[in-house]
C-alpha positions in Angstrom: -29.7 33.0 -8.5 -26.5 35.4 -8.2 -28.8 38.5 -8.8 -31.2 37.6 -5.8 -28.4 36.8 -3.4 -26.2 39.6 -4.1 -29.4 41.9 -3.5 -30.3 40.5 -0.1 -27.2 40.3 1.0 -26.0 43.5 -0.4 -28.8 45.5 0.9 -29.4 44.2 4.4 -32.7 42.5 3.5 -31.0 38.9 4.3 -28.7 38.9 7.4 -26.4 36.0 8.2 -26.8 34.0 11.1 -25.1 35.6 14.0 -25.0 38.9 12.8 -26.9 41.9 13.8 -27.1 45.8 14.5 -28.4 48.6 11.7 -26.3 48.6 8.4 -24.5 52.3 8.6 -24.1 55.0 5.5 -21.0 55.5 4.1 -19.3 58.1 2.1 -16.2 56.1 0.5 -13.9 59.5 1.0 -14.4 59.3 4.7 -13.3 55.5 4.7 -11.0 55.4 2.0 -7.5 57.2 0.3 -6.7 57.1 -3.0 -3.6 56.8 -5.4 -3.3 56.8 -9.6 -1.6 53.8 -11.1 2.0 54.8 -13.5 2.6 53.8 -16.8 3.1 50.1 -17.9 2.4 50.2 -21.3 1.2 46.5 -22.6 4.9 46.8 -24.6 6.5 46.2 -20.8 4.3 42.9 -20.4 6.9 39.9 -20.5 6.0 36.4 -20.1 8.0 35.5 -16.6 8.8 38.8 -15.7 10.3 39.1 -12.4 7.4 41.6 -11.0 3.8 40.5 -11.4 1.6 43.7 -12.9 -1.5 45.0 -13.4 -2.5 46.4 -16.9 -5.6 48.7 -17.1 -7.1 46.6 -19.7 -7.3 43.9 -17.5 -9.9 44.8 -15.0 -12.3 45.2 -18.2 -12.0 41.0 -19.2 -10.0 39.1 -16.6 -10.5 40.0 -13.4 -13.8 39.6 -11.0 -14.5 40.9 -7.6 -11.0 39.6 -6.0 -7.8 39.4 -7.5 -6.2 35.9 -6.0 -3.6 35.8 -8.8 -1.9 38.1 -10.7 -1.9 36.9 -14.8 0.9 39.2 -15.9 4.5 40.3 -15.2 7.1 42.7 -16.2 10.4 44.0 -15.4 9.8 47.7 -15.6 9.9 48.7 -12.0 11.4 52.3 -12.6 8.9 54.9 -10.9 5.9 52.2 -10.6 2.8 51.9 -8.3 2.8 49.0 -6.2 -0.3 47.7 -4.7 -1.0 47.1 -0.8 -2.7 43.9 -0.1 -7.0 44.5 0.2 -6.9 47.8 -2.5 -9.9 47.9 -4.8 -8.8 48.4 -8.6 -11.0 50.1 -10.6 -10.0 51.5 -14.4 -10.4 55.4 -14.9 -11.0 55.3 -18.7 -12.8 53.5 -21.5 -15.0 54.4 -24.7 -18.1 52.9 -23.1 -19.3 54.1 -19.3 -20.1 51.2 -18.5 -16.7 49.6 -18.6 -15.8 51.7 -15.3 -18.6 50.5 -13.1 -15.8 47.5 -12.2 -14.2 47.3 -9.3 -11.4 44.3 -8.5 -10.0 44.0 -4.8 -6.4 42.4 -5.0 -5.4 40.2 -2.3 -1.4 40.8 -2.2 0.7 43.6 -2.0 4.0 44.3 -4.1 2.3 44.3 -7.5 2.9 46.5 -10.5 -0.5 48.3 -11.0 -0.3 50.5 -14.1 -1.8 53.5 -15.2 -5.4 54.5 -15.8 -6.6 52.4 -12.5 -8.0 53.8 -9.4 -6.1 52.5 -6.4 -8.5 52.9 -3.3 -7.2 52.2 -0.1 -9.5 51.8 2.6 -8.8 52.1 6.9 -9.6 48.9 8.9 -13.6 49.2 8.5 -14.4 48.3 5.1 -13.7 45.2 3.6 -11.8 45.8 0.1 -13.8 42.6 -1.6 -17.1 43.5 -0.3 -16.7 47.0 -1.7 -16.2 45.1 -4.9 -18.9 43.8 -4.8 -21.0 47.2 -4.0 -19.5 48.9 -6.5 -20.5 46.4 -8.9 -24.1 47.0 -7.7 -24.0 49.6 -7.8 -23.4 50.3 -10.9 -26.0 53.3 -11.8 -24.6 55.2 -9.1 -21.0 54.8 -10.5 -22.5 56.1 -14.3 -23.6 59.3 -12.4 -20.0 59.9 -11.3 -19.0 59.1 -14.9 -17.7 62.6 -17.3 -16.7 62.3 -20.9 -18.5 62.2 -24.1 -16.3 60.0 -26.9 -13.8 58.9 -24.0 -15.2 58.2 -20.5 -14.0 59.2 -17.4 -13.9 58.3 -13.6 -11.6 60.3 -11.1 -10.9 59.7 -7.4 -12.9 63.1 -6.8 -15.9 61.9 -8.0 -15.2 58.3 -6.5 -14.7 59.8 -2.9 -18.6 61.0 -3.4 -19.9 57.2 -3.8 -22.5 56.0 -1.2 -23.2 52.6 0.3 -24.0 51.0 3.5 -22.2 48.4 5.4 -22.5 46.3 8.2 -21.4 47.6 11.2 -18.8 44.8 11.4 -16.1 44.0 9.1 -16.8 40.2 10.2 -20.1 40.0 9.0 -18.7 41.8 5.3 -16.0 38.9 5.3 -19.5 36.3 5.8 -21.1 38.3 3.0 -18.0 38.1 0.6 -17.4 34.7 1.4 -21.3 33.3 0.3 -21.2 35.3 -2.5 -17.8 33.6 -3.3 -19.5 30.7 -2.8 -22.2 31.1 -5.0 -19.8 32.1 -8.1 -17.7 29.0 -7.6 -21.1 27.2 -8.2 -22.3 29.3 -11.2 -18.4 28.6 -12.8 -19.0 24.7 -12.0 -22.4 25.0 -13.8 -21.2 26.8 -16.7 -18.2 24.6 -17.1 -20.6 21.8 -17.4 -22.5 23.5 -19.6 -20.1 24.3 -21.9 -18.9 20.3 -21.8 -22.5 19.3 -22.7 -22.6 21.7 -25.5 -19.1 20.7 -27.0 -20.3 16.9 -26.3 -23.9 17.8 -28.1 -22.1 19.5 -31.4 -19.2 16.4 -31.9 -22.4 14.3 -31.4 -24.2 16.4 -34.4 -21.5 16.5 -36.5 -20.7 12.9 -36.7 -24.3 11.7 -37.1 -25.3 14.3 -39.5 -22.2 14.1 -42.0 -23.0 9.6 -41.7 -19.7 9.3 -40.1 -21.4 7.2 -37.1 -24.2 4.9 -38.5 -26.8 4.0 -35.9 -28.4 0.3 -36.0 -32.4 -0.1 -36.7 -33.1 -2.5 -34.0 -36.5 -3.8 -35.8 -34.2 -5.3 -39.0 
């Protein structure tokens, strides 16, 4: 369901109510700047720290298209890279290619972003969270950019060569970002469920097949 919407709406073949004019080509180094996240070792990670962070690592597992809260803080301030509020994330090296083709747009500014991540900072046309979700996408186009043969690498160079098209308003990207939201918020729901009925399913097993729980033979 996710795949189909994110294509249509991704690609122009589905446009929102309301919404119209050709989808333009973009070339992300005419729309965007970039910067290099510093340091913060996961050693500088403390539990209530008085700056919330960013570590590289975390793009990989715990973050999605948009960052809405930050999970980790630290106190190491000293010569750090903070974040601007709408900056897309994305880590610049990881054993397997595929690990770079993700890209996280963080909602606040002030935060910590450590080193090995991609900070692009795009001008007043693009939306940061609907160039998420292109990147994502767009994944193949993101291996090409890829160098490296035992450690992988992606570098704002290569990134500023990336290709996508938009909608000619940053309006109808916010509509786009906002069904697509939408529709993850509904996969969770539905996978949280899932996962309920499968912990329900195996108690259920486990007490009826180890005689714990008797049932009743209503013909007796």
């Amino acid at each position: 369901m996710k795949g189909v919407a994110v294509h249509q709406l991704l690609t122009g073949q589905a446009r929102l109510p309301g919404f119209g004019g050709e989808w333009e080509m973009k070339r992300l180094g005419d729309v965007a700047r970039f910067f290099k996240g510093k340091g913060l070792p996961k050693s500088a990670l403390v539990l209530g720290g008085a700056q919330p962070c960013i570590h590289y690592g975390e793009l990989f597992t715990q973050y999605g298209e948009r960052i809405m809260r930050t999970l980790s803080q630290t106190d190491w301030v000293d010569g750090c890279v903070f974040s601007e509020e709408g900056d897309v994330l994305m880590p610049t090296s990881d054993v397997t290619p595929r690990g770079l083709a993700k890209a996280s747009c963080i909602l606040s500014g002030g935060v910590v972003v450590g080193g090995d991540i991609l900070i692009i900072r795009l001008d007043k046309s693009i939306d940061g969270t609907f160039l998420s979700y292109i990147i994502r996408y767009q994944e193949e186009q993101v291996l090409s950019l890829v160098t490296g043969s035992t450690v992988y690498h992606l570098y704002a160079s290569d990134m500023k060569n990336f290709k996508f098209y938009a909608p000619p308003t940053i309006e109808e990207q916010k509509a786009i970002v906002e069904v697509l939201s939408d529709v993850d918020d509904e996969l969770a729901a539905l996978e949280a469920r899932r996962d309920k009925a499968c912990q329900l399913k195996q108690g259920m097993m486990q007490e009826l097949l180890t005689g714990r729980i008797r049932l009743t033979n209503q013909g007796a």
